[in-house]
N, C-alpha and C positions, 0 to 999 in steps of 0.2 A: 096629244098631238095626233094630228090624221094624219091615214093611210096616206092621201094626196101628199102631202108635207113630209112625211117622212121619204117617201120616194124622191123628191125634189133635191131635199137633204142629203142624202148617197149619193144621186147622179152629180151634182155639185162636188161633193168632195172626192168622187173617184175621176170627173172629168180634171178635175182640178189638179191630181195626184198623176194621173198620164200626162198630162202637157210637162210638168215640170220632170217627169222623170225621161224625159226626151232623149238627146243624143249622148249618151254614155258609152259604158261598155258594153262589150260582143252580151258580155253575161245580163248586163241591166237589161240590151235590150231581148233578150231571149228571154227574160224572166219579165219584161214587159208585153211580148208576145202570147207569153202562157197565160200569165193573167185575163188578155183579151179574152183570149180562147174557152178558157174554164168561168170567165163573166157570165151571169143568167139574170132575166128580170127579175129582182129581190123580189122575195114573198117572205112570209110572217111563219118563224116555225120558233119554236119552243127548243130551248136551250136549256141543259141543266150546267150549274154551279156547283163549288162545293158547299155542303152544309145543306142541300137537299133542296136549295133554289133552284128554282125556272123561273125563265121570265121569257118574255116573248124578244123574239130580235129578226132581225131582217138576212135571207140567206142575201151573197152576191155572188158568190164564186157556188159553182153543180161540183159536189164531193169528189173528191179521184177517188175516192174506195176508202183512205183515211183521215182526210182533212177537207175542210170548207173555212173558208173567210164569212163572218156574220156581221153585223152592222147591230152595234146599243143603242139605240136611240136614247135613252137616259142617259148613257154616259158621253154618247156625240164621239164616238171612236168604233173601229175595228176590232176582234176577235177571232181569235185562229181558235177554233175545234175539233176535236177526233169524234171521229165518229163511232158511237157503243151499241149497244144490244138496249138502250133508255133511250137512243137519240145524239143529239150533237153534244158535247162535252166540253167547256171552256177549261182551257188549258194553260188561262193565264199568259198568252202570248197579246198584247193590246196595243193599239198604236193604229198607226196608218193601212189601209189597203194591202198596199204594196210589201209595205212593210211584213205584217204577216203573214202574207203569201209565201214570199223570200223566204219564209223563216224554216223552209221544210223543203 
């Protein structure tokens, strides 16, 4: 898959995941504000897994100091990471954008 296409890929499913996550609650939408806020143009960093995998994935959300939202392109879903002293670190949080975000 290209660089181009994958990028098209994310801005599709995250436009797609704001529209619908619309008018809710005071809490959605504050948690759809931070989202905005911590959003960055996805670039390609290297993610480890357990069992000593890395794979390449797409950042979207800039770290707050212990988590990022990352984009699988193989898997075609989200990824919430902690951030280690190796790098980003899948934590097993998978799903949606929003979703993972929320989760912390």
């Amino acid at each position: 898959m290209s660089k181009k296409e994958i990028l098209r890929i994310i801005d599709t499913l995250l436009e797609e995941e704001l529209k619908s996550f619309g008018n809710q609650s005071k809490m959605d939408s504050a948690t759809r504000e931070a989202f905005v806020a911590a959003r960055v143009r996805p670039s390609a960093i290297t993610v480890n897994f357990s069992g000593g995998i890395t794979k390449i994935c797409w950042n979207v959300t800039k770290s707050d100091g212990t988590y990022r939202v990352v984009f699988l392109p193989e898997q075609g879903y989200f990824s919430l990471c902690v951030d280690s002293d190796f790098g980003p670190l899948d934590i097993g949080v998978h799903g949606s954008a929003l979703g993972c975000f929320s989760s912390v």
